[in-house]
Each structure stands twice: as structure tokens, then as C-alpha cells.
C-alpha positions in Angstrom: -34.1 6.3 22.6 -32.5 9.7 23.9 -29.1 9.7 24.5 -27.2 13.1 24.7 -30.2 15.4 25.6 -28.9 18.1 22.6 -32.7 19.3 22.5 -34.3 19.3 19.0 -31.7 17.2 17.0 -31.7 17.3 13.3 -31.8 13.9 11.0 -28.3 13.7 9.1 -28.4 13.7 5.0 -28.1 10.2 3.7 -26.2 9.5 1.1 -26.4 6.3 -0.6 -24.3 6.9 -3.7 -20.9 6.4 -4.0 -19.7 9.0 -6.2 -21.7 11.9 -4.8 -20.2 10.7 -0.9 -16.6 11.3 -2.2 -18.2 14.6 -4.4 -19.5 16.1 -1.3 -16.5 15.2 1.2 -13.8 16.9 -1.6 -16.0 19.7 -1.9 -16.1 20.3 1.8 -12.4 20.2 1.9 -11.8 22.7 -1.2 -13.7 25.0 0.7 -11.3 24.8 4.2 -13.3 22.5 6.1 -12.2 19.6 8.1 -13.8 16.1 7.8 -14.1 13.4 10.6 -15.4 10.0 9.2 -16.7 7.5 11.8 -16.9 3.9 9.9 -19.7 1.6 11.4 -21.3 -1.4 11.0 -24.5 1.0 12.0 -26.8 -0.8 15.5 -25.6 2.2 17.2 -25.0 2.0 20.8 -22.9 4.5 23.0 -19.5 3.7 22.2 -20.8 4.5 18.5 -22.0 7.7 19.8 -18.9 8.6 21.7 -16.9 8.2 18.3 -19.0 10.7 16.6 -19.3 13.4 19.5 -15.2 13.7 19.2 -15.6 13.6 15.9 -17.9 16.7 16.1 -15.8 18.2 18.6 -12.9 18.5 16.5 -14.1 19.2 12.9 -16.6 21.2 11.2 -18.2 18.3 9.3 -18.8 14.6 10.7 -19.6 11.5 7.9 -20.6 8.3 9.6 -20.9 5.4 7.3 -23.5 2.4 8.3 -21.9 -1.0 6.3 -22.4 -4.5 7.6 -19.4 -5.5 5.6 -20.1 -9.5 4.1 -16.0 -9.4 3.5 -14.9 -9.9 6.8 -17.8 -12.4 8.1 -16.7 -15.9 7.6 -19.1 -18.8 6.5 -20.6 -19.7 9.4 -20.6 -15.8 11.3 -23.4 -13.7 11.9 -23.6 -11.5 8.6 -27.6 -12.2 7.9 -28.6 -12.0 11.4 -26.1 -9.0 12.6 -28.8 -6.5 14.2 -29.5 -4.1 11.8 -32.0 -0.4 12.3 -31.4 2.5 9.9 -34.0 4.6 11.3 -33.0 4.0 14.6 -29.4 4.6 13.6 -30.4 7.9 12.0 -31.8 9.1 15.0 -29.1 8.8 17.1 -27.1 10.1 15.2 -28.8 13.2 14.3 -28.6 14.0 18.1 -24.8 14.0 18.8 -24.8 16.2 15.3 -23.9 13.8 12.6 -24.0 15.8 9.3 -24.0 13.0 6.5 -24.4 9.2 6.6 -23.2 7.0 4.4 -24.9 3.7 3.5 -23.6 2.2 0.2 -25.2 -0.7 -1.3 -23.4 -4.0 -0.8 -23.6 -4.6 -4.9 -22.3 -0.5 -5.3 -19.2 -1.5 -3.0 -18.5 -5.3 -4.3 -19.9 -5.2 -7.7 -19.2 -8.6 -9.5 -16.9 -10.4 -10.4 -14.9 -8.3 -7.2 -11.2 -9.3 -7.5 -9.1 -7.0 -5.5 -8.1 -7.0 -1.4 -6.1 -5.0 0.7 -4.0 -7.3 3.4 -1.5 -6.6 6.0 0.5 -9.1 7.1 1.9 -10.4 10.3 0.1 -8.2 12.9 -3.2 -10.0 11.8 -2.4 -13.6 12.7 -2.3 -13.1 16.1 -5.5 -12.7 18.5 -8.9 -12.3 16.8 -6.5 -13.1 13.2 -5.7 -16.8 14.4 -9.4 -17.1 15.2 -11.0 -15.6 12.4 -9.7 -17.0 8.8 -9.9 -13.8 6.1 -11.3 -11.0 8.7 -9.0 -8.6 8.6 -8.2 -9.1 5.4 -12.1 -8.1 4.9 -11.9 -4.6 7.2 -8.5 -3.8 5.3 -10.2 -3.7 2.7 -13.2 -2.0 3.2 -11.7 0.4 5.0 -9.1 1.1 2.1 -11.8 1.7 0.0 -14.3 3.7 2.8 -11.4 5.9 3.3 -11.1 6.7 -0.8 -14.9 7.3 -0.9 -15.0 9.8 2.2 -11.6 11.7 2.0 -11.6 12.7 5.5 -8.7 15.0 7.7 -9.6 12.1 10.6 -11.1 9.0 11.4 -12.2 7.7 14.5 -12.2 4.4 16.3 -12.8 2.4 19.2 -10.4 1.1 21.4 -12.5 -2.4 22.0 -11.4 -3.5 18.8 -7.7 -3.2 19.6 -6.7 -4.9 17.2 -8.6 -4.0 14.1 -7.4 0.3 14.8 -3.4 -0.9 15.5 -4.1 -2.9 12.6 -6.0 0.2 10.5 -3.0 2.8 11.6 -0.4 0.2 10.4 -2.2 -0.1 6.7 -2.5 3.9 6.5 1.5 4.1 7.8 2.6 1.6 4.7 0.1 2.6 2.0 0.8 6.5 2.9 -3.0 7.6 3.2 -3.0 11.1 3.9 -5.5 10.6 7.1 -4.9 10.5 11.0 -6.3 7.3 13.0 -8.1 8.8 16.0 -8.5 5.4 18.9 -10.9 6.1 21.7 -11.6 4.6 25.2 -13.7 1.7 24.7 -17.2 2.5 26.6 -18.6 0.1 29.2 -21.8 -0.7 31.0 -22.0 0.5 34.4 -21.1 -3.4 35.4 -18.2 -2.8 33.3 -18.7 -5.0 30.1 -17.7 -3.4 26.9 -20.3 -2.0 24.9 -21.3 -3.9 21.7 -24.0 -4.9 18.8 -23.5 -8.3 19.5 -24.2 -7.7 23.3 -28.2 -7.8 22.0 -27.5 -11.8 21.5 -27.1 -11.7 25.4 -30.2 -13.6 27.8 -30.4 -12.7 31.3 -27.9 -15.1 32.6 -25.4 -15.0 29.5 -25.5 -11.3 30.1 -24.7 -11.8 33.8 -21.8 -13.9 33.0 -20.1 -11.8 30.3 -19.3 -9.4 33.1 -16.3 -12.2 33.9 -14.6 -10.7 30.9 -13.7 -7.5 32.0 -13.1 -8.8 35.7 -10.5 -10.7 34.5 -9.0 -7.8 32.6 -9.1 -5.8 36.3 -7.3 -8.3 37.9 -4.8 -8.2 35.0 -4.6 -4.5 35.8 -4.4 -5.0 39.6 -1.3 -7.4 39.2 0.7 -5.0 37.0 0.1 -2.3 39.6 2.0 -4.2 42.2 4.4 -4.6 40.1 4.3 -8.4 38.5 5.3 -8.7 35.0 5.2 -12.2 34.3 3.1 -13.2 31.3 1.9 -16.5 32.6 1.2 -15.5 36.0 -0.9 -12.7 35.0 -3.2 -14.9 32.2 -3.3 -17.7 35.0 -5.3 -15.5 37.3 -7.4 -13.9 34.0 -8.2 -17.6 33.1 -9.0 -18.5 36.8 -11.8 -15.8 36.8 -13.1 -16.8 33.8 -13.4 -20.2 34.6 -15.7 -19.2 37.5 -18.5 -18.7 35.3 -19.6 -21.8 33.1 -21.8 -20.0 30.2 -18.2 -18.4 29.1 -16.1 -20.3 27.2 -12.5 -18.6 26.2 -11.0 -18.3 22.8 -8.0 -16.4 23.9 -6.4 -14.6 26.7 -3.2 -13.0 25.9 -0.8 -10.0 26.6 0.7 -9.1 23.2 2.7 -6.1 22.2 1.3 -3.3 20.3 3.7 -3.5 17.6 3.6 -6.8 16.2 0.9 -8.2 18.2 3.0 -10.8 19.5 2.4 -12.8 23.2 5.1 -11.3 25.6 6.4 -13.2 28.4 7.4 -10.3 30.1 5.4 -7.3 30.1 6.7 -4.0 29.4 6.2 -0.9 27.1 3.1 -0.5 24.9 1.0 -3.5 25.2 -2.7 -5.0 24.7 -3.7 -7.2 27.6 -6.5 -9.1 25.0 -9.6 -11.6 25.3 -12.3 -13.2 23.3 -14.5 -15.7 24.7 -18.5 -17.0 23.5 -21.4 -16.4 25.5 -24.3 -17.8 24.5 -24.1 -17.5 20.6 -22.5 -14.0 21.0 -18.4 -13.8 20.3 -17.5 -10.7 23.1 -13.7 -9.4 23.1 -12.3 -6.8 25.1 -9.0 -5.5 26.1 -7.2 -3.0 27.9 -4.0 -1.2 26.1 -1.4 -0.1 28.8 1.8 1.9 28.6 4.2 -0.5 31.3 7.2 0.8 32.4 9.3 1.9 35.7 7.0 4.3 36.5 3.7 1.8 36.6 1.1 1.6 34.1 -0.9 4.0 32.0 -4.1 3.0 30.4 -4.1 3.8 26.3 -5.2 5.7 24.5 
């Protein structure tokens, strides 16, 4: 599956162990270099990639851990059947120059009886939060403990998941990790839906249909252009594209602010203009984070 066309693209070192990850990444470090970590639940698709190619652009060594984390999957989610391809992964990341992935052991990272969680409160009861009992309680904290095992300068994430990087700069801000939260542009298909694993769970028509998603988030866009800034009037159009296609079926459509992820009912300064809706048996969300002021709007980051 080529992606970047780098030519002859070498396979990463794969580390597995969790001492020797941290070993290698201080190591690195005492020796002047800068670290970007990408963490990833691995099924790399080109959002993935785009991480680690500004990663690689702005340090000399790139980590990328692969780990489909059971801790923030409830009970009746995907965990088992989350798509899963090391070899594939490997690849692709060996040709937009990934030096080292990291894939620790479920048992190495949660070794029995596990006890201990990393929450942050407020900001992750809104959105995906109110939806998804324990989840970011889950990402807190295997991110916590991803970001003691590779000691990076930087890490990288997407801006599709909105909520989990405001929520992942908030929890470095309080617990005073000495590492900067990089957010990217979420990537999209050429029909503009956001890229994702779960986009594989997709048919034909489902996948047709998920394009409403991002349509709705245009028109969102297109009303705060002219210059409309009521809350309600801008999710009753978002909801009235959505409801033109009958295989989607919304959990949420709200504008929040990026601070406390509260719903605004006027819109104005940093904010995340935020859905999540099934398809089929996939749960798609996607979003678009705008500056709003005087001037117009900016898109973020």
C-alpha cells in the first residue's frame, strides 16, 4: 500500500519492552536529540501518517506506539474486533521514516490486580464524555503512562478527536509534564469524510451516507461566514442535513467552547463545532475547531 513515494523505505525497530522504550528514548535525549512520539491505536490510515511526517519534520527521532487500549472501550464497544495489522502498520510507517515502534503487551501495561487511573474532570462530560461512560478516563490514563515510557520533546495528535487532544493538553497543563501537545488538521477523503479505522466497518451505501457528517459541519461553516452566531440556528440546519440521509443516526451535534467544552448559545472565540452519529455499526465523529470573532472565522489548529 504506497503512500508517500519516499523510494526504498526502511522497517522501523520494534520495541516491545517497556523498560528498554523509556531506556532508548532517555538515551536519545542525553545525547541532544529531540523526540516526537505519535500514540496510536496502530490500523494506520493517512491521517496516521500525516502525524508522523510532522513529527519527522521537526525532530531527529520519531516513536510511534501501536496500543488498542482495552481501558477506554466500554462493555459493549469494539475492543476485540477493532481492525488490527502490525505488518501492515510497520510498513507504512517505515516509509514516512518512523524510527522506533512501540507495541507493549496489554498484561506489560495493565498487569494485575491494576488499581490506579488518571481522570480529568469537567471537560470530559461533555460531547463523546456524556456518550461514552469511563473513556476518557481510559486515554488519560494511557496516555499518562505512554508519555512516562517514551519521554518525548513533543507529541502529536489529530484534530478529529477534538476532544480527546483539548482534553490531553489540559492533563499535561495540571500534572506539569514537561512535553508540548502538537494538534493537527484532521485529514479527509476526497468527498470530505474524516479519515478513520472505524471507516473499514463502512458498506457501500453506509459509506455513501457518512459523507452527511461533514456536509453538515460545511454548512455550519457557511452560516458563521455570513455572520450568524446563534447556536440553535446553526445545529438546526446541521441536524436538517443529517436527517436527509436515513442510515445516519445522530448522537450529538453541538457547538461547545474549547475551554470547558461547554454548549454555547452564542458563538464566539475558540470553539469546536462537534458531531457523532452511527452508521451502520461504525460510531464516526468529526468536528471543525474555529477561532470566531469580529473579524470572521479561522479554522484551528
Amino acid at each position: 500500500m504506497p503512500i508517500c513515494g519516499r523510494g526504498e523505505a526502511l522497517m522501523p525497530e520494534l520495541i516491545s519492552d517497556l523498560k528498554e522504550m523509556r531506556r532508548v528514548v532517555k538515551e536519545a535525549r542525553r545525547a541532544g536529540k529531540t523526540v516526537g512520539f505519535v500514540p496510536t491505536m496502530g490500523y494506520f490510515h493517512r491521517g496516521h501518517l500525516s502525524l508522523m511526517e510532522r513529527a519527522r519534520e521537526e525532530n531527529d527521532l520519531v516513536v510511534v506506539s501501536i496500543f488498542v487500549n482495552p481501558t477506554q472501550f466500554g462493555p459493549t464497544e469494539d475492543f476485540r474486533e477493532y481492525p488490527r495489522d502490525l505488518e501492515r502498520d510497520l510498513a507504512l510507517a517505515g516509509e514516512v521514516g518512523v524510527d522506533i515502534v512501540f507495541h507493549p503487551p496489554v498484561e506489560d501495561m495493565y498487569p494485575p490486580p491494576y488499581r490506579t487511573y488518571v481522570e480529568v474532570e469537567g471537560i470530559t462530560e461533555t460531547l463523546c464524555g456524556a456518550f461514552r461512560p469511563g473513556h476518557f478516563r481510559g486515554v488519560t490514563t494511557v496516555v499518562t503512562k505512554l508519555f512516562h515510557l517514551v519521554p518525548a520533546d513533543r507529541a502529536y495528535f489529530g484534530a478529529k478527536d477534538a476532544q480527546q487532544a483539548l482534553v490531553i493538553r489540559k492533563m499535561v497543563e495540571d500534572l506539569n509534564f514537561d512535553i508540548e501537545v502538537v494538534i493537527c488538521p484532521t485529514v479527509r477523503e476526497e468527498d470530505g469524510l474524516a479519515m478513520s479505522s472505524r471507516n473499514v466497518y463502512l458498506g457501500e451505501e453506509e459509506r455513501r451516507a457518512a459523507t452527511a457528517l461533514y456536509r453538515s459541519l460545511c454548512v455550519a461553516r457557511d452560516l458563521l461566514e455570513k455572520g450568524e452566531r446563534n447556536s440553535s440556528s446553526i445545529l438546526s440546519e446541521m441536524h436538517r442535513v443529517l436527517d436527509e440521509e436515513p442510515l445516519v443516526r445522530p448522537e450529538y451535534v453541538e457547538i461547545v467552547d474549547c475551554q470547558e467544552m461547554r454548549p454555547l448559545d452564542r458563538v464566539e472565540g475558540e470553539v469546536v463545532v462537534a458531531l457523532a452519529a452511527r452508521v451502520g455499526r461504525a460510531r464516526l465523529i468529526d468536528n471543525l475547531m474555529l477561532r470566531v470573532d469580529e473579524e470572521g472565522i479561522t479554522l484551528l489548529p
